[in-house]
FIRO-977093 format. One record per residue: residue in one letter; x, y, z of N, C-alpha, C in turn. Coordinates in steps of 0.1 Angstrom, whole numbers, padded with zeros to 4 digits, always signed. Atoms other than C-alpha are relative to their C-alpha. Layout:
<atoms>
AXYZXYZXYZ...
</atoms>
This chain:
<atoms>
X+0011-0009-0002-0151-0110+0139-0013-0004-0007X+0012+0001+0004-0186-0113+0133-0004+0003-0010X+0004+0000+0018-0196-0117+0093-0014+0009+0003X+0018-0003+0005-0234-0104+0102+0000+0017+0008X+0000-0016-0002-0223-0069+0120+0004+0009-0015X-0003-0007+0010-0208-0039+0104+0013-0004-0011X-0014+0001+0005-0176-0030+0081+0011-0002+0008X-0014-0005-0006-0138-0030+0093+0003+0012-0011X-0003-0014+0006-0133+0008+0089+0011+0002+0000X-0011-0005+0003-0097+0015+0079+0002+0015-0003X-0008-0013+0001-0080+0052+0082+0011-0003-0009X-0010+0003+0011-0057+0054+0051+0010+0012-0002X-0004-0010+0008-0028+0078+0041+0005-0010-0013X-0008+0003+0013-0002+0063+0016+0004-0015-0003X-0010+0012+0007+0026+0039+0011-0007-0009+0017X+0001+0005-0008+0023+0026+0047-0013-0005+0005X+0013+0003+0004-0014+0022+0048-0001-0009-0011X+0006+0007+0014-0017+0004+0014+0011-0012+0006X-0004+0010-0006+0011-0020+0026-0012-0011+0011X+0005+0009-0013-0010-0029+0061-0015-0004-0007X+0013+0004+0008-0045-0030+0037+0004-0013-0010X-0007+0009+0007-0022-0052+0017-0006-0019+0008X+0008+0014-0011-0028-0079+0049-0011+0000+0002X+0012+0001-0004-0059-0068+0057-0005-0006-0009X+0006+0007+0014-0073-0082+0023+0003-0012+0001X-0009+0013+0000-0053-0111+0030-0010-0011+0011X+0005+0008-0016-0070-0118+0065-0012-0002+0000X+0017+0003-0006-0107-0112+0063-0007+0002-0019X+0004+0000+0010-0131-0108+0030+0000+0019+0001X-0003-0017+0005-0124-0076+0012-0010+0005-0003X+0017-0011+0002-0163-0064+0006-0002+0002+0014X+0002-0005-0015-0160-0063+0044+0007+0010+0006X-0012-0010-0007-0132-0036+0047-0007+0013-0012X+0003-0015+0004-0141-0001+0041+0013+0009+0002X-0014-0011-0004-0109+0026+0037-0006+0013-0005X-0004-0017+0000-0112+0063+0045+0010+0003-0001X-0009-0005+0005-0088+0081+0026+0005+0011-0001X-0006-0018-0004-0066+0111+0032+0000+0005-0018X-0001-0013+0014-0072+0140+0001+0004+0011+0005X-0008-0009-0004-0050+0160+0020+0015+0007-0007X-0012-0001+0010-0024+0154-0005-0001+0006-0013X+0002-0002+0017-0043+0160-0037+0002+0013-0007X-0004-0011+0005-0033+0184-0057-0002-0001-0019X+0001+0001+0015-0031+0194-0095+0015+0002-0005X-0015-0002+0005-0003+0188-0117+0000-0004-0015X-0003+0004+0016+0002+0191-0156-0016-0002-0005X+0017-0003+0006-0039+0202-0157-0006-0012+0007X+0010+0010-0002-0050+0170-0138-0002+0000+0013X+0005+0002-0014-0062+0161-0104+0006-0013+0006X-0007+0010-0009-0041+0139-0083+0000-0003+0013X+0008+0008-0012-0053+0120-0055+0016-0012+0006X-0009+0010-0001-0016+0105-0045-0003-0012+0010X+0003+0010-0010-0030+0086-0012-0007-0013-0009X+0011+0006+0006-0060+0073-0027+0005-0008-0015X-0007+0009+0010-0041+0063-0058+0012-0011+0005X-0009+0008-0010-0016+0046-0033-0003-0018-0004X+0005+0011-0005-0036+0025-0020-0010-0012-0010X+0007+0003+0010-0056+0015-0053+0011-0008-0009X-0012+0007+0012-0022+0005-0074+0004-0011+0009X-0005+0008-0010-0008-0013-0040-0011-0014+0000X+0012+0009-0006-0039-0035-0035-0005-0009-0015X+0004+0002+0016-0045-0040-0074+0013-0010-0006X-0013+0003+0003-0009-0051-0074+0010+0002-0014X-0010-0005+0008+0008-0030-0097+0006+0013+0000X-0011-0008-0006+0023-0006-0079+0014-0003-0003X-0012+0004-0003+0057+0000-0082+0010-0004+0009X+0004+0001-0011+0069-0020-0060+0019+0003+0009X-0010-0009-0008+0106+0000-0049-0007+0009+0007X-0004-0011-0005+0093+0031-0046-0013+0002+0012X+0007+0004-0006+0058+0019-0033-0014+0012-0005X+0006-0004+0005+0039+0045-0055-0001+0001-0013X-0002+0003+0017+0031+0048-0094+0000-0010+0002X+0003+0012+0009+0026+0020-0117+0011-0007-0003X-0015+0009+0006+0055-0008-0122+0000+0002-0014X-0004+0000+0020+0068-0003-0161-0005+0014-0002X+0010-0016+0007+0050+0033-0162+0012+0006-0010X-0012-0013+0007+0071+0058-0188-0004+0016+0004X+0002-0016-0004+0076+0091-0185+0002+0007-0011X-0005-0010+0015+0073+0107-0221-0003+0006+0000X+0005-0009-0003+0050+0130-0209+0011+0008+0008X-0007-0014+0000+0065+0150-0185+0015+0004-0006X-0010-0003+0004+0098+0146-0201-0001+0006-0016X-0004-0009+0011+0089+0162-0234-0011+0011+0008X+0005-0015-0009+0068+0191-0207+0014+0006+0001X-0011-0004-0007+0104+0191-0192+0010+0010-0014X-0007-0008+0013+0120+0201-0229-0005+0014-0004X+0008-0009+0001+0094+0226-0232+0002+0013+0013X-0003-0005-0009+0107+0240-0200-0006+0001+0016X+0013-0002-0012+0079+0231-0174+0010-0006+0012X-0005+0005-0011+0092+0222-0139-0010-0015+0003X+0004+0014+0004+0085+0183-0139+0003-0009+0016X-0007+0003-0014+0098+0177-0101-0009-0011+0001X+0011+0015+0000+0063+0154-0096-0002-0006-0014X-0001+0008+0012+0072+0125-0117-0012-0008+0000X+0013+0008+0004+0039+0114-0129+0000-0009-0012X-0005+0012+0016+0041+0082-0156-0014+0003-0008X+0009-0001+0013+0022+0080-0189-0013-0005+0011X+0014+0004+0002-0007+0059-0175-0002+0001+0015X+0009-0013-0014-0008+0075-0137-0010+0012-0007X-0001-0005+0004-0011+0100-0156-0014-0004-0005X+0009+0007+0009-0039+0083-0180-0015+0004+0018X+0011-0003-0010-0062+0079-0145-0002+0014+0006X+0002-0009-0006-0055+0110-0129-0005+0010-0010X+0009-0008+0013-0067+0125-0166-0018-0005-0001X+0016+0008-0003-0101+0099-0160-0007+0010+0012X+0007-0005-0011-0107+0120-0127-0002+0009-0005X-0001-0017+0003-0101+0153-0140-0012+0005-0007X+0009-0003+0010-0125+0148-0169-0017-0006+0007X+0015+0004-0010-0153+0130-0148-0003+0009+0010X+0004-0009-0008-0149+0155-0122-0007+0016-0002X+0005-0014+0010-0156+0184-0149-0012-0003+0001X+0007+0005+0008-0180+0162-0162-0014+0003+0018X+0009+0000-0013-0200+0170-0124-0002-0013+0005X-0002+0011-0010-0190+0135-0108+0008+0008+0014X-0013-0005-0013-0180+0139-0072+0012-0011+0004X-0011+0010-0004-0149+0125-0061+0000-0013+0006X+0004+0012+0002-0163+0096-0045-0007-0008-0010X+0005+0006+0013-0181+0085-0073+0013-0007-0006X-0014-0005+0011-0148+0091-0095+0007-0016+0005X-0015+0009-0006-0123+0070-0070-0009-0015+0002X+0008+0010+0001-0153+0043-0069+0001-0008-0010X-0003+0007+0018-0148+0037-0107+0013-0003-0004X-0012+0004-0001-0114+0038-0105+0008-0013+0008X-0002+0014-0004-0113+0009-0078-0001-0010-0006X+0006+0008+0012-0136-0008-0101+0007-0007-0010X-0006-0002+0012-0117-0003-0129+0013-0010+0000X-0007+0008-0004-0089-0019-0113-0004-0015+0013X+0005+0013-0006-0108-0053-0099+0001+0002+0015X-0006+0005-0014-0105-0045-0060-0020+0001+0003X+0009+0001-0006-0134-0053-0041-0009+0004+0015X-0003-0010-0011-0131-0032-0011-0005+0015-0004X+0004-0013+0002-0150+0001-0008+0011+0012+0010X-0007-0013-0002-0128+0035-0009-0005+0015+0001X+0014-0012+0001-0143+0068+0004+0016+0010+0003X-0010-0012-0004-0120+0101+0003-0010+0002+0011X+0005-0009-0012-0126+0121+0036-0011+0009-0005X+0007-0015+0007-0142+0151+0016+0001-0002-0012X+0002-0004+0013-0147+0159-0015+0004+0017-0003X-0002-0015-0002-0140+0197-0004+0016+0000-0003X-0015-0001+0002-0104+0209-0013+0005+0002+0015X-0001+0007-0011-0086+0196+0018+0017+0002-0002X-0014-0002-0004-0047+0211+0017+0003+0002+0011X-0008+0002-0013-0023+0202+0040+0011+0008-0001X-0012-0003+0002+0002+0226+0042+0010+0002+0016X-0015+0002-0008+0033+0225+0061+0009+0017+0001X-0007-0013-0001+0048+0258+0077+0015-0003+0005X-0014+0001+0001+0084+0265+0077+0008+0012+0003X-0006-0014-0012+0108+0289+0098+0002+0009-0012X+0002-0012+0008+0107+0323+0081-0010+0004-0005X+0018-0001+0005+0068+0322+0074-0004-0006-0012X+0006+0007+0010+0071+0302+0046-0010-0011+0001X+0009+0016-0002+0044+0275+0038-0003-0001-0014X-0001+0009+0011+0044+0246+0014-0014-0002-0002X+0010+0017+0001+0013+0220+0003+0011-0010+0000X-0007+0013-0013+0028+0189+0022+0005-0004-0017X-0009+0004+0008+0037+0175-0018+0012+0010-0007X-0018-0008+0004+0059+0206-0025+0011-0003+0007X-0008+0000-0010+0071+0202+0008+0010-0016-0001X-0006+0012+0002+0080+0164+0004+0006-0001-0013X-0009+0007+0011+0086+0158-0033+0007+0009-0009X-0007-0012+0004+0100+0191-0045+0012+0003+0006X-0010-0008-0006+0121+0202-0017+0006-0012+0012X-0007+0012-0011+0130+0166+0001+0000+0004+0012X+0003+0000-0013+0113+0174+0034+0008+0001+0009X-0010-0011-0009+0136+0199+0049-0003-0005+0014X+0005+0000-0012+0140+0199+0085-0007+0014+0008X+0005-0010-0007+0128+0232+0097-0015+0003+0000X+0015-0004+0000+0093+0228+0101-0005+0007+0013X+0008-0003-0011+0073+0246+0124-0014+0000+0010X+0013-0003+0003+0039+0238+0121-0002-0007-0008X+0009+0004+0013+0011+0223+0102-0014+0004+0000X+0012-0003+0001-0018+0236+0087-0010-0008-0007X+0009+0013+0009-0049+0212+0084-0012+0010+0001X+0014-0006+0000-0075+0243+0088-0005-0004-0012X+0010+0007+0010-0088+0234+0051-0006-0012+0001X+0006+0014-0002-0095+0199+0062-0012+0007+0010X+0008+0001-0014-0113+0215+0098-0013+0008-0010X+0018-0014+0008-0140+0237+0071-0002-0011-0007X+0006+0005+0012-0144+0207+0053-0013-0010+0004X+0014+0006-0001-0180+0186+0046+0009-0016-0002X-0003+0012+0004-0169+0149+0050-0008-0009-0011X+0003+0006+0017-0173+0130+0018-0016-0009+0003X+0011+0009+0001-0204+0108+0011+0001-0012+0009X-0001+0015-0006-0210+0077+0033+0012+0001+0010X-0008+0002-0014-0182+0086+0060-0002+0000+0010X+0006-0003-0016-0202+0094+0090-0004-0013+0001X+0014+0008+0000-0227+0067+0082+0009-0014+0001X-0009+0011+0000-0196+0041+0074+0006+0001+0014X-0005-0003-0007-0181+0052+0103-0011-0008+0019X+0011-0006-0010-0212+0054+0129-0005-0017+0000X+0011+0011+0007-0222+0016+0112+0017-0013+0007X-0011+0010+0000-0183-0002+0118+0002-0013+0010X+0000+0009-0012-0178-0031+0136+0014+0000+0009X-0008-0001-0006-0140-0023+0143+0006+0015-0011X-0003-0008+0010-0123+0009+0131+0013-0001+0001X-0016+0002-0001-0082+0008+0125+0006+0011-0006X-0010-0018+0009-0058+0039+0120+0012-0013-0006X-0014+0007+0010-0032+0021+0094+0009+0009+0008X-0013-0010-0005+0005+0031+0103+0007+0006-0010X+0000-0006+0011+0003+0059+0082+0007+0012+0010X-0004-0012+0001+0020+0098+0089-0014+0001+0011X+0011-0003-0015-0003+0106+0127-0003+0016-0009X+0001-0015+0001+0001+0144+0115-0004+0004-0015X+0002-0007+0017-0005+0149+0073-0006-0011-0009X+0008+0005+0006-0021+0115+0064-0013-0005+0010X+0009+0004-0002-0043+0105+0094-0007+0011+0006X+0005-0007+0000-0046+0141+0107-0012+0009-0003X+0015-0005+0007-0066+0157+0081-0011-0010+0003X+0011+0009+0000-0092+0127+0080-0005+0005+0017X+0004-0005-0006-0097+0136+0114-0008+0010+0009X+0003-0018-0001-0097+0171+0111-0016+0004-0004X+0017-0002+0005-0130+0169+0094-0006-0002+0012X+0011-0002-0007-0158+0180+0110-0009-0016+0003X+0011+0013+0004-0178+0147+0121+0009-0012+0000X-0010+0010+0000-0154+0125+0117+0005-0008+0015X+0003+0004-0014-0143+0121+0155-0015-0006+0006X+0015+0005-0011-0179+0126+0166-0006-0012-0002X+0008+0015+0005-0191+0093+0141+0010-0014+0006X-0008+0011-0004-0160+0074+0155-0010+0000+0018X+0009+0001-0012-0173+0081+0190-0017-0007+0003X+0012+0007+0001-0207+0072+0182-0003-0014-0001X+0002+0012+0002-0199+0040+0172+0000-0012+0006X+0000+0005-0011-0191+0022+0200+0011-0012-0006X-0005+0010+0010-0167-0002+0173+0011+0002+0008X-0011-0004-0008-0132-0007+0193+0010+0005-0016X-0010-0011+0007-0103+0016+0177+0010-0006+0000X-0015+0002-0001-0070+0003+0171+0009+0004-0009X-0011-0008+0014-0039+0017+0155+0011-0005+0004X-0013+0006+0005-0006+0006+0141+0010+0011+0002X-0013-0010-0005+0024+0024+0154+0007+0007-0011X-0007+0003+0011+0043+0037+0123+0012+0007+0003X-0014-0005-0003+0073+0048+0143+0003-0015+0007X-0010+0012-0004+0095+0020+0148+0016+0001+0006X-0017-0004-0007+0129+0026+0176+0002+0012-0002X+0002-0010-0001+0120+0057+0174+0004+0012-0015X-0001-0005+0013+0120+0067+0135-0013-0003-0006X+0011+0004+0015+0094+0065+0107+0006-0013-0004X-0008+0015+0005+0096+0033+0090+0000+0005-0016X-0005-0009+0014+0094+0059+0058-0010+0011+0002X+0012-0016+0000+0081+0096+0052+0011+0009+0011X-0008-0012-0009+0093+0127+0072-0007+0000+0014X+0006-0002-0013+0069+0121+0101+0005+0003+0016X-0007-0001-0007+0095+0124+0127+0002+0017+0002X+0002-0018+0003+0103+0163+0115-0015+0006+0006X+0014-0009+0001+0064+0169+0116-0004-0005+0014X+0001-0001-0012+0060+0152+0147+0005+0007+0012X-0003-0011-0009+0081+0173+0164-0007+0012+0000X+0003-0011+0003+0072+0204+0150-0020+0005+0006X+0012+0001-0007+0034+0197+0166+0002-0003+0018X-0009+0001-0013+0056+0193+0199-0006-0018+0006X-0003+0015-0005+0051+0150+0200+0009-0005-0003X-0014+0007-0002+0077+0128+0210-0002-0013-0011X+0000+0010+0004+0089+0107+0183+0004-0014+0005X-0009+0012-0006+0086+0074+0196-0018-0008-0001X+0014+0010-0001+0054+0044+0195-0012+0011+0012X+0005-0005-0011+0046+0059+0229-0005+0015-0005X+0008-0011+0003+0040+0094+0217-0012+0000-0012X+0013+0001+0010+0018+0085+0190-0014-0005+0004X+0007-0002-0009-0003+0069+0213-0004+0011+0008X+0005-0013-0010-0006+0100+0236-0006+0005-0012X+0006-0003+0010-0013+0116+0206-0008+0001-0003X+0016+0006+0005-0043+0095+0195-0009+0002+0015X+0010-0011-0007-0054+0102+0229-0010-0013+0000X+0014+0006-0007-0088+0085+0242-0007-0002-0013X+0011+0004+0015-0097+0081+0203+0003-0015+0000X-0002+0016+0000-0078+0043+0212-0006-0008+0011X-0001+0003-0012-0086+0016+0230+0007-0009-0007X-0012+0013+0002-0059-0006+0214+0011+0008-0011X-0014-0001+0006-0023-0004+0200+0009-0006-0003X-0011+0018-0001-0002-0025+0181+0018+0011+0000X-0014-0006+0002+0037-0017+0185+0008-0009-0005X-0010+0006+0003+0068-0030+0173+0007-0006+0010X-0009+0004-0010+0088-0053+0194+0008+0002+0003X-0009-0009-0007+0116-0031+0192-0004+0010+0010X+0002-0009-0006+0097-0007+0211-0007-0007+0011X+0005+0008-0011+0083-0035+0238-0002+0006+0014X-0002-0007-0015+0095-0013+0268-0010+0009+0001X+0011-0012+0000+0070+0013+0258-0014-0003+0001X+0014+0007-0002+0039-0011+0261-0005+0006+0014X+0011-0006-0012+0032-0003+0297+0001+0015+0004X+0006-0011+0005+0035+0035+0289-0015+0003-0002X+0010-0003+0007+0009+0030+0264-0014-0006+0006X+0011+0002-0005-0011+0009+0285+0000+0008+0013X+0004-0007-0008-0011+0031+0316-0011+0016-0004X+0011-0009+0008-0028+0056+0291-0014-0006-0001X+0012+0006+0001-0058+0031+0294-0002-0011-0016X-0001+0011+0012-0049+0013+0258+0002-0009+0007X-0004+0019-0003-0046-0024+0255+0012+0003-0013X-0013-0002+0013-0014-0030+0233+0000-0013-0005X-0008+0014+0009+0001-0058+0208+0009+0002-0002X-0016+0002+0002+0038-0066+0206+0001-0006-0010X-0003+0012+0008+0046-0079+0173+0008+0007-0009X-0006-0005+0010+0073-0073+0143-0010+0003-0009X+0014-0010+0012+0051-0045+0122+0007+0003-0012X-0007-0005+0017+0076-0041+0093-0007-0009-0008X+0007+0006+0012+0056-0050+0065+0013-0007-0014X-0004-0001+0011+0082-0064+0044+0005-0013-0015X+0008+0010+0014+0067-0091+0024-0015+0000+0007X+0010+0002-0001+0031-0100+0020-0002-0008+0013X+0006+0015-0013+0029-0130+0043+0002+0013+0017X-0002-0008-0008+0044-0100+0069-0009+0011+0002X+0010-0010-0004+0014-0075+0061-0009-0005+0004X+0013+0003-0001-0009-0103+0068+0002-0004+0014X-0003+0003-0012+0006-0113+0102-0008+0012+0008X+0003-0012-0009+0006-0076+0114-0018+0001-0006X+0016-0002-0003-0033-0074+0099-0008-0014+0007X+0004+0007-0004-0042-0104+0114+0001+0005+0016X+0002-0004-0019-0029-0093+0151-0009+0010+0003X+0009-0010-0003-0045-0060+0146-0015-0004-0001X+0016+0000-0001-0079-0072+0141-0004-0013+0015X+0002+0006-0016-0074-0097+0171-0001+0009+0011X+0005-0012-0010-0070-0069+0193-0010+0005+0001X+0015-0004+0006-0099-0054+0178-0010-0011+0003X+0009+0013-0007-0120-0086+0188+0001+0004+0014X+0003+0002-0014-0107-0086+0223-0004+0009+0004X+0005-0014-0006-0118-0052+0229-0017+0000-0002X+0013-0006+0001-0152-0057+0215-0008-0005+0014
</atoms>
């Protein structure tokens, strides 16, 4: 792609995102990749402000992520909530000493009247990446998750408290649809030379981001080709409950429905080669597609799959 246009805009939720940014960094120069980040997750826990996406993708890229679970800090301890836990507190979100330490940096900068981009700016910083990270909003942006009998969760009770039941019915991203998109998203957005949905959660990490007001209309504006990463593989998640939550918004889990899905916001799609058959589906929807093994599961393997996606992203422009 052309060094003298815009950025390559990345859509970000989590683990599966910070993997494919993993290549992306790999393939082109990292002051050239911009990531929009889901704060759909964030929440408070033990008095601090937790940004689990956005911290994702910051430990993952920094390389010191843990790299089983694909979140938190390799070596972190837990002395914290385990003497809260003695004390009798509910400790379910296992937060480590020095997660913990940053997500205490935000809390107190964010008092201190920093806004959250600012915050997660210093925090990239802080950790050497050279890649600019913008939350969606800055607005409180819960994603909650409804559940048969009228209950409803926030999507991290729902996932790391209660292991992402199957009876969902619904999801609620109205706090994302009221919300002001964060600093520099429209304008990053409206400026891109290619934009890419990572193969992140369609419904609770790339949803919200596009739930924001503005958000669509600066993708539209931009005239940048769109491409996105399948993150259903043979017709499962390749991790996360997205399969449950896909249903429960009535799309078929399968590559092909995630496409429909995305709808006329693509004009490119990369799939898994397990799911090959489903290419001329996705192109009779008017996408162009890519066939290639998308499991990220070494490095040289996230830089393959970001390497094809931004060739797509060329042929389209």
């Amino acid at each position: 792609m052309s060094a003298n246009a815009g950025p390559v805009v990345a859509l970000a939720g989590g683990v599966g995102a910070a993997r494919f940014l993993r290549g992306l960094v790999a393939a082109m120069p990292a002051d050239e990749l911009v990531v929009i980040g889901n704060t759909g997750d964030d929440k408070n826990f033990y008095g601090v402000h937790v940004s689990p996406d956005l911290d994702i993708v910051i430990y993952t890229l920094a390389g010191v992520v843990h790299p089983e679970r694909g979140y938190g800090l390799a070596g972190d301890r837990f002395t914290l909530v385990d003497a809260l836990a003695r004390f009798g507190h509910e400790t379910w979100f296992r937060l480590g000493d020095r997660d913990y330490a940053t997500c205490l940096h935000r809390t107190l900068r964010l008092r201190a009247g920093a806004g959250l981009s600012e915050v997660t700016d210093e925090i990239r910083r802080r950790f050497g990446l050279e890649l600019r990270i913008l939350p969606m909003s800055e607005d409180p942006c819960p994603t909650l998750i409804e559940l048969e009998g009228g209950r409803r969760s926030h999507f991290e009770d729902y996932l790391a408290r209660d292991g992402a039941p199957e009876d969902v019915c619904g999801v609620d991203l109205s706090a994302a649809a009221a919300a002001r998109p964060g600093p520099d998203v429209e304008e990053t957005l409206r400026g891109a030379r290619a934009i890419l949905v990572c193969p992140s959660n369609p419904v609770v990490s790339i949803g919200p981001i596009l739930a924001v007001p503005g958000v669509r209309e600066a993708i539209a504006a931009s005239a940048a080709p769109v491409v996105a990463v399948s993150p259903i593989v043979g017709g499962a998640p390749v991790k996360g409950p997205a399969d449950r939550l896909l249903r429960a918004i009535g799309v078929e889990v399968s590559a092909r429905g995630v496409a429909r899905h995305y709808g006329t916001l693509l004009g490119g799609f990369v799939l898994d080669q397990r799911d090959a058959a489903q290419a001329p589906d996705v192109k009779a929807l008017g996408i162009q597609t890519r066939v290639i093994d998308t499991i990220m599961s070494s490095a040289d393997a996230s830089a393959r799959l970001a390497r094809a996606t931004l060739e797509l992203a060329e042929a389209l422009r």
